[in-house]
N, C-alpha and C positions, 0 to 999 in steps of 0.2 A: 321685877319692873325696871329695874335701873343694873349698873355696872356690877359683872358677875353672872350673872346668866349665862353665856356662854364666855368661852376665852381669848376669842378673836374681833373683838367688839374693834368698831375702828378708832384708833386713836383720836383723844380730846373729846369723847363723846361721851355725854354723861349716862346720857338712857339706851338701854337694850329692847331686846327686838321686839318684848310684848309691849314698850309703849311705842314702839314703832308702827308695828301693826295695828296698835288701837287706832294709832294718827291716822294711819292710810287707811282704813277701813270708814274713820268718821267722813275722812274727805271723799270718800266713793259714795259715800250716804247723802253728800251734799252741804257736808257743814261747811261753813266759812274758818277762816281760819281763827279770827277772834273766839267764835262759839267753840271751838276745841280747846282754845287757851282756857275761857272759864269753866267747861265742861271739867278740863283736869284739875283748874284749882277746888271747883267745888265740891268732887268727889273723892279725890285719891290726895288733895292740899299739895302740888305739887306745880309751881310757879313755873311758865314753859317761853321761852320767846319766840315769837314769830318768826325768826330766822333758823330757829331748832327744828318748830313745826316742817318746815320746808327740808331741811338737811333730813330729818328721819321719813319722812315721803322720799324723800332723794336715794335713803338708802334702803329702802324697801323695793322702788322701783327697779335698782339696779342687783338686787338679789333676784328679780322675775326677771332680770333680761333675756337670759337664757331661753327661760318660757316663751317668752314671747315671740323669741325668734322660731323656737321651734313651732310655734301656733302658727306662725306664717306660711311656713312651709306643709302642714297638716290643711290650712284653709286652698292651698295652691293645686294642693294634691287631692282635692273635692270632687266629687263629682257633680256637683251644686252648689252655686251661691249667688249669693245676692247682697248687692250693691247697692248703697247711696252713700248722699252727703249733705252737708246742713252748715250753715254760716258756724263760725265761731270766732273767736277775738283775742288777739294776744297785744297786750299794752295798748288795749282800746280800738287797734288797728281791724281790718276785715280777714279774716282766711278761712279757713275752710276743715272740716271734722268731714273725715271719710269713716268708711264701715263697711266692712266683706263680712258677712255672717253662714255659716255652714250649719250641719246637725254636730261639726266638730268644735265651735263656739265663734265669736268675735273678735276679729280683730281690728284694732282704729289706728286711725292716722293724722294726726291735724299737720296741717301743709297749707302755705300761702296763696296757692292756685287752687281753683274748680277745673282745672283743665285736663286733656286725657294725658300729661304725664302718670297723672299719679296712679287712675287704676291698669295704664300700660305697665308702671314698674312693681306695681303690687303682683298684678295677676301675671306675670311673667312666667311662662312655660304651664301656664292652665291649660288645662285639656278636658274640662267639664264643660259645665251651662253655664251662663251667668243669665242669672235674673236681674231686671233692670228696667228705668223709667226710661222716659223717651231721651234723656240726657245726653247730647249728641257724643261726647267723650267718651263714652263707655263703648261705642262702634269702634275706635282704636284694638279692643280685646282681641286678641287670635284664641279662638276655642270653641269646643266641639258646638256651639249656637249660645244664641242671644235668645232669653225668655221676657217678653215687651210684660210689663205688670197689668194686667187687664182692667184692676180697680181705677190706675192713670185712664186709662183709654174711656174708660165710663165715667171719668172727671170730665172730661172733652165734652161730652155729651149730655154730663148732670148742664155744665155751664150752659151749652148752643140749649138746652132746655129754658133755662131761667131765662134768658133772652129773647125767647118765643114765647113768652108768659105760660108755660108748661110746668106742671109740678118736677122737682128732678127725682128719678127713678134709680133705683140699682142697676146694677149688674145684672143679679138672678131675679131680677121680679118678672113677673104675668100679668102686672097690673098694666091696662089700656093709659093713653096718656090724658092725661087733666087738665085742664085749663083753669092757671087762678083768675085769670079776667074772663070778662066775656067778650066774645069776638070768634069771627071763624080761626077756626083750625088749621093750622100750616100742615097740608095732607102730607107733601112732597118729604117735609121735614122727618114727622112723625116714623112716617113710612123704611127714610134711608134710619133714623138710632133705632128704633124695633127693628131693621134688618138685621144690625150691625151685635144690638144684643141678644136677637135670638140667634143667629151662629155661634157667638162665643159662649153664651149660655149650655146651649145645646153639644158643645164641645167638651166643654167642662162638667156636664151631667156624664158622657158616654166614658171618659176616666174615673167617675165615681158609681159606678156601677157595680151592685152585688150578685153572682161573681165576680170580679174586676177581670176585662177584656184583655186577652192575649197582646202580648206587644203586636205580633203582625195586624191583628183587628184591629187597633188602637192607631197605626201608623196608614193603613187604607183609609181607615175613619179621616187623619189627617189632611190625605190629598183630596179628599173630597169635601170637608169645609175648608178648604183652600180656596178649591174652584168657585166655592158655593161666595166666599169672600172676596175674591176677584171679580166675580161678575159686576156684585153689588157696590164696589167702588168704581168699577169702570163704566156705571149708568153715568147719562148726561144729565146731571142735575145740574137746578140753577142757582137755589137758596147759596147765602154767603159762606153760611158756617158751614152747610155740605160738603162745598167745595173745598172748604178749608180742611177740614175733620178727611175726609176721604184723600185730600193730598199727602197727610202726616201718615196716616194706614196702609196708602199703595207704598211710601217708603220704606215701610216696616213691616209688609206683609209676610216677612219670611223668621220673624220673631214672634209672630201672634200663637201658633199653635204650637213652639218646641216644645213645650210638655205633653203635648202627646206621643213624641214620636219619644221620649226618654224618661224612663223609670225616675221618680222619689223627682223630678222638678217641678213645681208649686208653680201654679197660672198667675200668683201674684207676690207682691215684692210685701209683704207685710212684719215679714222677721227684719226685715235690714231696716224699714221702716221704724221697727218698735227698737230696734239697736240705737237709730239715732236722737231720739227724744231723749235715752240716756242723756249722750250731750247736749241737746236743751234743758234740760233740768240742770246740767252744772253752767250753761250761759248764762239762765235766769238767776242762778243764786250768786255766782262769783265775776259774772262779767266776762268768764275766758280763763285765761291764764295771761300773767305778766309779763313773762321772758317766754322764747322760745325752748329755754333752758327746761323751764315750768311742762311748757308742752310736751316735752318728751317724754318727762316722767308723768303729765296725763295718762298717756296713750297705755302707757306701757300697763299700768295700774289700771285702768278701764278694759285693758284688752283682758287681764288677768281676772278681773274681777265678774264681768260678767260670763267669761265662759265656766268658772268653776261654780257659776249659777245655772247654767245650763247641765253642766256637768251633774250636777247633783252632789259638789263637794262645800265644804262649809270656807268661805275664804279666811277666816281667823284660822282656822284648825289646819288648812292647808301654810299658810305663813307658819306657823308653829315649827311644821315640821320640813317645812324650805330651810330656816335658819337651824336646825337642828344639826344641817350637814354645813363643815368647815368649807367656805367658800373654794377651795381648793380640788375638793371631793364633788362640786355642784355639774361641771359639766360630764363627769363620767357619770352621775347619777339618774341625769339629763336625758343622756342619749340613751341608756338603757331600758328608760321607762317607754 
């Protein structure tokens, strides 16, 4: 637990790397940093300061740098991902937790801007799909297409529903629309979100299909709910939110069905989605992070920890055997893997 476990501990440092890992492990669980201090006095009696807690996060973080950087490069070289981002806070200020998540894990990034620097320098030399909300910044990407999240696109539509006194509907429902008031029916309305969800409905069945469709079936299929979704935007409707809703879709008509035309890319952004509530759950409990200093070693420990959850490896047992190799031996170890 403390000095002796291994022989390159860094100098002035009283604890070794299993309570270093315990630290960084509690803090990916959400703890505060106080509840770590009493958690270690009241089980292992072992009095910890605040500024410790932070130095042994610090040196955990910078044992995964390595990892991390190579997760970037693994998430670059994807054939798919998906993208978002979510408020976060350093010393109370506003900035921003980004998230690229693959089948090859996650990696985060907190940064001061929402703007398209950040998934420009992320996804630099991508040559996959990205899946993605309507977030104008993410149009910056160069790569092989844009997959629009379809769950967004039937936000649009739950909403111009609620507005129309109309029950708000999925995605894949069959159910006709409901009226929670009484009053006539907006036909016009009704007519363009059933249009709009039985093609992409009907889309998303013909990818899910047992056999599953030859890519060339799959890719005809595409040009023809293309046309089938061009027409039905280019009608002259007059309702407000029609206009509106079908402005945002002819902008983006050419994101709506890239998963059809490309193996293993998902119609909606729900991984990157469930990637970022990670960092809502550490806003809600810590407020952010204090220093930018803090943030980086976030990231790094976030990026690390959930992909060896995806992975299916255990993140203590993987720490174990990170510090097992003399910092020296880490990056030939690195690139071999």
């Amino acid at each position: 637990m403390v000095r002796g476990e291994v022989s390159w501990i860094p100098p002035n440092q009283e604890f070794g790397p299993s309570i270093a890992s315990w630290v960084a492990y509690q803090r990916m669980l959400g703890l505060s940093i106080e509840k770590i201090q009493s958690s270690l006095y009241e089980t292992y009696n072992i009095k910890i300061s605040r500024a410790t807690v932070l130095k042994l996060e610090k040196w955990v973080a910078d044992t995964l740098q390595e990892d991390y950087e190579k997760l970037h490069k693994e998430i670059v070289r994807s054939k798919a991902v998906n993208g978002d981002e979510t408020g976060f806070r350093i010393n109370g200020k506003n900035s921003w937790l980004w998230g690229f998540t693959s089948l090859l894990g996650t990696y985060y990034k907190v940064s001061p801007t929402r703007g398209h620097i950040v998934p420009e320098r992320i996804l630099e030399g991508f040559k996959g799909v990205l899946g993605r909300d309507a977030w104008k910044p993410y149009d910056v990407v160069k790569c092989a297409g844009h997959q629009l999240d379809l769950l967004h696109v039937n936000r649009w539509l739950e909403r111009a529903e609620i507005k129309h006194k109309i029950e708000p509907r999925s995605l894949l429902t069959s159910k006709p629309a409901k009226r929670t008031k009484p009053g006539r029916p907006p036909k016009k309305f009704i007519e363009f979100v059933d249009g709009v969800r039985s093609i992409l409905k009907r889309a998303i069945e013909f990818t899910q299909k047992d056999p599953p469709p030859s890519m060339e079936k799959r890719k005809n299929a595409c040009k023809e709910f293309q046309k089938e979704m061009k027409a039905l935007l280019n009608r002259q409707w007059t309702d407000v939110d029609v206009i509106r809703i079908s402005k945002e879709l002819r902008k983006r008509q050419s994101m709506l069905f890239t998963f059809m035309e490309f193996e293993g890319v998902p119609w909606h952004n729900n991984d990157a989605e469930r990637a970022m509530r990670k960092g809502v759950l550490h806003r809600k409990i810590s407020g952010g992070r204090r220093t930018w200093y803090g943030a980086g070693v976030f990231e790094v420990l976030l990026s690390i920890y959930e992909t060896s959850k995806m992975r299916g490896k255990r993140f203590m047992e993987m720490l174990k055997e990170k510090f097992e190799i003399p910092p020296n031996e880490r990056s030939r170890n690195t690139s071999a893997s």
